[in-house]
PAFI-735537 format. One record per residue: x, y, z of N, C-alpha, C, O in turn; residue number from 1. Coordinates in nm, 4 decimals. Each point is the difference from the previous one (the first is absolute). Layout:
! residues N
- X:Y:Z:X:Y:Z:X:Y:Z:X:Y:Z:NUM
...
END
This chain:
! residues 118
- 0.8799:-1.0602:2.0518:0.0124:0.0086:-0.1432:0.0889:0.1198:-0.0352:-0.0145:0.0863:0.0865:1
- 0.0888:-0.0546:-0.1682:0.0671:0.0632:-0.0393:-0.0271:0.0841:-0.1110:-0.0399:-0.0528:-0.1038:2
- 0.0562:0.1816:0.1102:-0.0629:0.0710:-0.1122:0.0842:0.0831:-0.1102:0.1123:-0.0504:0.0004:3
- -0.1153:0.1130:-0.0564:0.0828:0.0711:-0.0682:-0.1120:0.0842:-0.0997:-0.1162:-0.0301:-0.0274:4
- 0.2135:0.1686:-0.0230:-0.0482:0.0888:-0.0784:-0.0004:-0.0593:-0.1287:0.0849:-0.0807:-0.0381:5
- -0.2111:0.1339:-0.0494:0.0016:-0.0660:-0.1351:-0.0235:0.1228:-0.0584:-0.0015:0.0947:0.0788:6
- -0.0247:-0.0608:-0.2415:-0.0647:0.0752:-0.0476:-0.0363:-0.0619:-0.1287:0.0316:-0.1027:-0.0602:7
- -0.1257:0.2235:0.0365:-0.0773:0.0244:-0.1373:0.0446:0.1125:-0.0528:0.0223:0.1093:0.0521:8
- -0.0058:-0.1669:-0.2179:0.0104:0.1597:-0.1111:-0.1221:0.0035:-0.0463:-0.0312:-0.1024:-0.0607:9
- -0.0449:0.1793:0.0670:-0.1196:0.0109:-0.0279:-0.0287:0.0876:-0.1152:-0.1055:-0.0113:-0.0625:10
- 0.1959:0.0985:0.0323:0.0772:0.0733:-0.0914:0.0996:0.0410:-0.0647:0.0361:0.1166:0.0157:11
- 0.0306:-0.1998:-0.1016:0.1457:0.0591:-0.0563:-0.0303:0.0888:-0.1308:0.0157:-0.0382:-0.1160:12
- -0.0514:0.1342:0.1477:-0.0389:0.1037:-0.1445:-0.0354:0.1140:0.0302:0.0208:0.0344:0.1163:13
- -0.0831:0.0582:-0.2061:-0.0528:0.1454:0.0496:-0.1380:-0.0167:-0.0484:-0.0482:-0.0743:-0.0855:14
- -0.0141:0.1843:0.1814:-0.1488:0.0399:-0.0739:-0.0242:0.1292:0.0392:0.0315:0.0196:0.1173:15
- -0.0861:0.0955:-0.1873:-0.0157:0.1577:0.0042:-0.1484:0.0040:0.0281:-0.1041:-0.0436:-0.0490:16
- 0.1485:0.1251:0.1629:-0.1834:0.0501:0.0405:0.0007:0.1507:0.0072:0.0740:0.0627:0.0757:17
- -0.1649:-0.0054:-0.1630:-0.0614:0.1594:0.0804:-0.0943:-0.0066:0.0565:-0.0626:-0.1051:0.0138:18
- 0.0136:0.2649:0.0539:-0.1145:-0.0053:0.0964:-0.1025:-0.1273:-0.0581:0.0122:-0.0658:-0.1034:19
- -0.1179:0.0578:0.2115:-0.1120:-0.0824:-0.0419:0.0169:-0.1189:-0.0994:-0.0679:-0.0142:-0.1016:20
- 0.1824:-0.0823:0.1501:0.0241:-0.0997:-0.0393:0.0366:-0.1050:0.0615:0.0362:0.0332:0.1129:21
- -0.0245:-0.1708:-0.1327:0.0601:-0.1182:0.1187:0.0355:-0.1151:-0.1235:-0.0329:-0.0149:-0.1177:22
- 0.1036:-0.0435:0.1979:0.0856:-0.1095:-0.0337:-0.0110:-0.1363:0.0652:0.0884:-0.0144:0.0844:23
- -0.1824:-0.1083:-0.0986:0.0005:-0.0856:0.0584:0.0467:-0.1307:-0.0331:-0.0097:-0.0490:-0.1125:24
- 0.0573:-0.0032:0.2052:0.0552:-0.1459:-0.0426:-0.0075:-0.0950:0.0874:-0.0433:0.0308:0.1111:25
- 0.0913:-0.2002:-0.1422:-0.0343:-0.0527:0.0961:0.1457:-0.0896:0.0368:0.0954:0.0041:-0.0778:26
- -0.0924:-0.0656:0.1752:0.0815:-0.0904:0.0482:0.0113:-0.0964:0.0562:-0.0968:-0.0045:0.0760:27
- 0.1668:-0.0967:-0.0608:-0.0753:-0.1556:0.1161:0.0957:0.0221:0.1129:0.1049:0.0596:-0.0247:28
- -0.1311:-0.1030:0.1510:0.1439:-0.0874:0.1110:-0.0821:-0.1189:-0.0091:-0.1190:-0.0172:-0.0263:29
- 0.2119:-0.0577:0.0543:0.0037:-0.1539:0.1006:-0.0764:-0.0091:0.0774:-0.0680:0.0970:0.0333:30
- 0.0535:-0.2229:0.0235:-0.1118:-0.0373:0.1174:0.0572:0.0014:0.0848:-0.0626:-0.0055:0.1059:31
- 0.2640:0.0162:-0.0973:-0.0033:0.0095:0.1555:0.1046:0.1343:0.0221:0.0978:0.0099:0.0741:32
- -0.1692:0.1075:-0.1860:0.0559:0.1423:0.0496:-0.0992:0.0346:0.1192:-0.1179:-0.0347:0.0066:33
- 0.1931:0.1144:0.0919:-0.0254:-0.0035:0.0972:-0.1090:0.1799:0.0134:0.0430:0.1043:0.0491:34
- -0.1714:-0.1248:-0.1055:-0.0755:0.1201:-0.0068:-0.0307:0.0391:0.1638:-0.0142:0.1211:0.0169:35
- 0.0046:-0.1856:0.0779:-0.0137:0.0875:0.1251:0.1516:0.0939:0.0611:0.0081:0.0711:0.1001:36
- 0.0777:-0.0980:-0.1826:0.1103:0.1097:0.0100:0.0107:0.0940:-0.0698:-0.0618:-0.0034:-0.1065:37
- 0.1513:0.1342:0.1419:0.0037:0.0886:-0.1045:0.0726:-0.0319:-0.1011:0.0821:-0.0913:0.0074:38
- -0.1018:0.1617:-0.1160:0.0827:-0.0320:-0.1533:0.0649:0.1452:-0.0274:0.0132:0.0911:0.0817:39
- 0.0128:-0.0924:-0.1767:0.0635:0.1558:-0.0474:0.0522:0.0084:-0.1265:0.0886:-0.0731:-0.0443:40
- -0.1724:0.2091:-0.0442:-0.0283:0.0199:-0.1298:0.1199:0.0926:-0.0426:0.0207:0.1184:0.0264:41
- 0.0484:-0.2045:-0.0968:0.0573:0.1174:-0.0892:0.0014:0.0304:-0.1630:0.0039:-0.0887:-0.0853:42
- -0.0082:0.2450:0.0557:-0.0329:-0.0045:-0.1194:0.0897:0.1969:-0.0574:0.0047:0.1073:0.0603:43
- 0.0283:-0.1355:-0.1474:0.1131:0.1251:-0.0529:-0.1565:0.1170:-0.0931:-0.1000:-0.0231:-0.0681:44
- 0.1461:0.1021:0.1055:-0.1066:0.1296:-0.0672:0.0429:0.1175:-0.0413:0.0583:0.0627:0.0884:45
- -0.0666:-0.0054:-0.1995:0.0845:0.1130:-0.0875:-0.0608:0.0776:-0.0206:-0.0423:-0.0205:-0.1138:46
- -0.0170:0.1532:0.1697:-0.1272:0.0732:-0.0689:0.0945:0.1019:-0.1316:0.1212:0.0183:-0.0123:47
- -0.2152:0.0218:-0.0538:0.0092:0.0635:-0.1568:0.0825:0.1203:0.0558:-0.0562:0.0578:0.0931:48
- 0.1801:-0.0068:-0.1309:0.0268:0.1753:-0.0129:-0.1032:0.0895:0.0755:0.0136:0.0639:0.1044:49
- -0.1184:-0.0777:-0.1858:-0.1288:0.1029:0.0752:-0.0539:-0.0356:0.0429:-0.1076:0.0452:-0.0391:50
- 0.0783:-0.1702:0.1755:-0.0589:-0.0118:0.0585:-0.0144:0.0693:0.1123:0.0980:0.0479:0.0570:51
- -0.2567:-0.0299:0.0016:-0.0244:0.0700:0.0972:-0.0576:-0.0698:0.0816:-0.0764:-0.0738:-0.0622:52
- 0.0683:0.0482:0.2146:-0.1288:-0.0131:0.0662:-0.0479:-0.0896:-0.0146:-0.1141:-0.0079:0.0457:53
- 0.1769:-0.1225:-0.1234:-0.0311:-0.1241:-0.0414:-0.0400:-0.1006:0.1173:0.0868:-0.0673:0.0556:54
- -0.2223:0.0596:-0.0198:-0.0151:-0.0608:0.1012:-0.0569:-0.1964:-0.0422:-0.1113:-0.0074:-0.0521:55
- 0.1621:-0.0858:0.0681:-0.0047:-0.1171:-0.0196:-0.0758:-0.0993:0.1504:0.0318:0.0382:0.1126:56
- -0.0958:-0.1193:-0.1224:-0.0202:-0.0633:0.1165:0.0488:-0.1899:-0.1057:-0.0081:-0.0317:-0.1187:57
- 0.0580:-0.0490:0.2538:0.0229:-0.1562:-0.0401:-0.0673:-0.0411:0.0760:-0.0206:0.0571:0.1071:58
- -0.0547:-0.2132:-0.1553:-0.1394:-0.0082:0.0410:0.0505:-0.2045:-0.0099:0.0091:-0.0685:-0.1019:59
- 0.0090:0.0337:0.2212:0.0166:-0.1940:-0.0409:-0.1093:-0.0429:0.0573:-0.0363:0.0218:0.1155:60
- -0.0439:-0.1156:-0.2403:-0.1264:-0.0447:0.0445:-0.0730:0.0941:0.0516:-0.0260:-0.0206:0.1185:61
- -0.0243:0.1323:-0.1696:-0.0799:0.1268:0.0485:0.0001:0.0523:0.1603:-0.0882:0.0309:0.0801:62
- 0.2314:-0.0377:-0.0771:0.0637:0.0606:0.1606:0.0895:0.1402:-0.0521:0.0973:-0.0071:-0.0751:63
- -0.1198:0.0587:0.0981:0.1072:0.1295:-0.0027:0.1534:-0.0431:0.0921:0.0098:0.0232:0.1205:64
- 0.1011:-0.0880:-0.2016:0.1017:0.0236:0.0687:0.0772:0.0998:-0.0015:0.0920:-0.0087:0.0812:65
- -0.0958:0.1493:-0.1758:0.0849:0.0701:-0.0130:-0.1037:0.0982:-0.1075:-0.0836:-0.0249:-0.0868:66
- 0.1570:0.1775:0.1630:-0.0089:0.1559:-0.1226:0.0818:0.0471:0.0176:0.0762:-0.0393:0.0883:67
- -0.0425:0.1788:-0.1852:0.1081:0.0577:0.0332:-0.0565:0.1492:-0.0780:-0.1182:-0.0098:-0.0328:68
- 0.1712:0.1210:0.0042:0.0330:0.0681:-0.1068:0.1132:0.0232:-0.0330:0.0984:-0.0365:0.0644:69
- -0.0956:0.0988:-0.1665:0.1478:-0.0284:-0.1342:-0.0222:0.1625:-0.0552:-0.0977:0.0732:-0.0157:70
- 0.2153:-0.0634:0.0001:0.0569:0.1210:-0.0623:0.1374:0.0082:-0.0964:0.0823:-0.0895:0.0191:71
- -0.0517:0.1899:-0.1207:0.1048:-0.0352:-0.0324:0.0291:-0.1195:-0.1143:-0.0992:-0.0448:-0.0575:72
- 0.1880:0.0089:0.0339:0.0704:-0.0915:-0.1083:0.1293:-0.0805:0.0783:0.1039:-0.0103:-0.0653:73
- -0.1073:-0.0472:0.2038:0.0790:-0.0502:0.0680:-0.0573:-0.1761:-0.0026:-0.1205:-0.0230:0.0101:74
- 0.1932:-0.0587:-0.0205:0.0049:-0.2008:-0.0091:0.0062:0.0039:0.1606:0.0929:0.0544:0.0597:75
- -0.1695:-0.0991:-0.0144:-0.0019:-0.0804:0.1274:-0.0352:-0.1445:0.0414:-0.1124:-0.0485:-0.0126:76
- 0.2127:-0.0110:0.0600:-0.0721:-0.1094:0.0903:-0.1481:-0.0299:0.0990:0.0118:0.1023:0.0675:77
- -0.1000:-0.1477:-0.0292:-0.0383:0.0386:0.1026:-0.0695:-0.1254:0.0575:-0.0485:-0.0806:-0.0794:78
- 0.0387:0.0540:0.2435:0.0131:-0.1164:0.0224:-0.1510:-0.0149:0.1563:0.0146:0.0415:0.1149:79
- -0.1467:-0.1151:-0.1749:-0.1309:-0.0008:0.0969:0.0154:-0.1068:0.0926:0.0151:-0.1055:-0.0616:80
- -0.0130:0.0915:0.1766:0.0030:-0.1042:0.0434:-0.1863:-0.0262:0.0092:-0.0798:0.0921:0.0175:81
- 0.0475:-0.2183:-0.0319:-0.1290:-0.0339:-0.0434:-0.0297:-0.0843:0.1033:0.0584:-0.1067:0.0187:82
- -0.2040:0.1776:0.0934:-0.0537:-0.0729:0.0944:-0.0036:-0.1971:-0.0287:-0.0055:-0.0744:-0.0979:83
- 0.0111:0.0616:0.2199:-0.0537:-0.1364:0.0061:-0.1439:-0.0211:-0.0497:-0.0758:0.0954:0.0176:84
- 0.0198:-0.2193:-0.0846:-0.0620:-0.0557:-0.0170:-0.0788:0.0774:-0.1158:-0.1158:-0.0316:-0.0273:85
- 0.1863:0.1386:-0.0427:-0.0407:0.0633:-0.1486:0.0425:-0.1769:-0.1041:-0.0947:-0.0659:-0.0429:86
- 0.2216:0.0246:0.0229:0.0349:-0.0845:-0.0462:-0.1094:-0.1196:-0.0441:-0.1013:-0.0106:0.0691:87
- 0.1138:-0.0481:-0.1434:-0.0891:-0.1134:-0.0143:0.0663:-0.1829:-0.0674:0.0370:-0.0166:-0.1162:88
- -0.0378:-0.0443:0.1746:0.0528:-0.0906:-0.0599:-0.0552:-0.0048:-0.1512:-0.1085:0.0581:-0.0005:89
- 0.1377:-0.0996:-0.1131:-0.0636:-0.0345:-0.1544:0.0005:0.1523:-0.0194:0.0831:0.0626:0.0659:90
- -0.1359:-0.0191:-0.1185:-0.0495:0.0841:-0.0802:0.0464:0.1580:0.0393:-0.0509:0.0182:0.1106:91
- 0.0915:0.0501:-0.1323:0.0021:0.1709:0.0904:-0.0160:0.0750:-0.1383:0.0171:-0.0559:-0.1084:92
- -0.0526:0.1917:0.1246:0.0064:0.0953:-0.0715:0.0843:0.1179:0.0335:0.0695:-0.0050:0.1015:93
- -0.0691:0.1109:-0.1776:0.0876:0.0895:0.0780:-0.0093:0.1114:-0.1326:0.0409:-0.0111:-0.1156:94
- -0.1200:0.1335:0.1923:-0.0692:0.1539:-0.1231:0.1075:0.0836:0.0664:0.0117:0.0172:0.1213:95
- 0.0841:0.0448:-0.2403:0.0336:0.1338:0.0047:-0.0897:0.1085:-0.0358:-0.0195:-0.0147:-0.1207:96
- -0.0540:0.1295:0.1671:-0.0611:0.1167:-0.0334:0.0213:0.1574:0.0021:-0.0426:0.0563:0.1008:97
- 0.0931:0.0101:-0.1826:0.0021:0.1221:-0.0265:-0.0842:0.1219:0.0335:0.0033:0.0917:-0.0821:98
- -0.0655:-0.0797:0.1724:-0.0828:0.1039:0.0479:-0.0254:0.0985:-0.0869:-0.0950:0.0145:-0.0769:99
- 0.2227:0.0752:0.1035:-0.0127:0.1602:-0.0250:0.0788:0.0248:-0.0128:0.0823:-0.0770:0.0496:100
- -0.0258:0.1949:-0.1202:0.0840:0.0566:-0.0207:0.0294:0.0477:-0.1594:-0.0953:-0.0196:-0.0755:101
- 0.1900:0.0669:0.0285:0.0571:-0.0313:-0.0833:0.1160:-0.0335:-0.0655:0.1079:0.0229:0.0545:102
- -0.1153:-0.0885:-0.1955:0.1553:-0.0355:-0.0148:-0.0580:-0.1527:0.0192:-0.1174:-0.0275:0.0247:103
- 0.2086:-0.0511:-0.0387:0.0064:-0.1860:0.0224:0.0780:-0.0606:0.0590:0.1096:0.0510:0.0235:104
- -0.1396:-0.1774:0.0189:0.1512:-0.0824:0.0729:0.0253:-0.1130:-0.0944:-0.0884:-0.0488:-0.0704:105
- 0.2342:0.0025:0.0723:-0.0035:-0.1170:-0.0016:0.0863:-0.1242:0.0831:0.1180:-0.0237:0.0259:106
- -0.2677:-0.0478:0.0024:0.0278:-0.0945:0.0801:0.1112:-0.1176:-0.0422:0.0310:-0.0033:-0.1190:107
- 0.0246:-0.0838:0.2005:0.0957:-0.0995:-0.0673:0.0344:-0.0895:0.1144:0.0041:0.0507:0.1121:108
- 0.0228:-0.1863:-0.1279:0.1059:-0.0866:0.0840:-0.0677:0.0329:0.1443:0.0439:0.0569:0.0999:109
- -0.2091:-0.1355:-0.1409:-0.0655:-0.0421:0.1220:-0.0011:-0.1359:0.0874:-0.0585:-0.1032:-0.0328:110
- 0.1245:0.1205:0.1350:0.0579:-0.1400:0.0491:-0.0801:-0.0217:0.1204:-0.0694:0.0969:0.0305:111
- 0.0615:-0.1941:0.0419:-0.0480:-0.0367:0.1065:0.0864:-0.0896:0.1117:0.0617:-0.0952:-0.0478:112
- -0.0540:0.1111:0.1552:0.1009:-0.0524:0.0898:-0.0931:-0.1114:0.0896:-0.0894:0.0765:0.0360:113
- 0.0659:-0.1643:0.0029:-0.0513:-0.0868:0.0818:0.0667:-0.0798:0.0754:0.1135:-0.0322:-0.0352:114
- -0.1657:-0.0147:0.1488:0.0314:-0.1693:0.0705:-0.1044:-0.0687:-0.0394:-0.1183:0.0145:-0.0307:115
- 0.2356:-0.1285:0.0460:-0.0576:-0.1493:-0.0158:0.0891:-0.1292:0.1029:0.1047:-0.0117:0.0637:116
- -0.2132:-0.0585:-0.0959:0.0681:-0.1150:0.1590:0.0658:-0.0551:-0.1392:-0.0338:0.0024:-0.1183:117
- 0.1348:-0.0486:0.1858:0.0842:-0.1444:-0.0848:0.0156:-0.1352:0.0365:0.0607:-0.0774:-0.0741:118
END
């Protein structure tokens, strides 16, 4: 069978988080994205002028694929590759969370990369 990369926008927009806050949403794949492979998350993040110490964790289907901390007023790309078998055919979720710190981010242009058989 033959496969190829697909994706999901799971987000074309922004949303602002400070400390002690999260952002959840949801998303579907197909029945024949291929969840026992890896996938890989990408999503653009801008913290505020004064941000400090901004510590965030990303969470698909209550898996931790990704944290970081943030400093500064710099736009970055940044790109999780997401274990096998986090994925779910139908239904997925996927929480951005703001820990600590201070200052805010904002999140944007959360995409998702997958296989699928064709």
């Amino acid at each position: 069978m033959k496969e190829v990369c697909d994706y999901s926008v799971i987000k074309d927009g922004t949303f602002i988080l400070n400390p002690n806050q999260d952002h959840t949403t949801t998303f579907k794949l197909p029945n024949d994205a291929k969840i026992d492979s890896y996938s890989v998350l990408f999503y653009m993040l801008d913290p505020s002028s004064g941000a400090d110490n901004l510590t965030y964790d990303v969470e698909i289907n209550s898996k931790k694929v990704g944290s970081a901390s943030l400093s500064g007023g710099v736009t970055r790309s940044k790109h999780e590759a997401v274990q096998k078998n986090i994925l779910k055919h139908g239904s997925n979720s996927i929480q951005f969370e703001v820990k600590s710190g201070s200052g805010s981010v904002t999140f944007s242009d959360v995409i998702l990369y997958f296989r699928r058989d064709i």
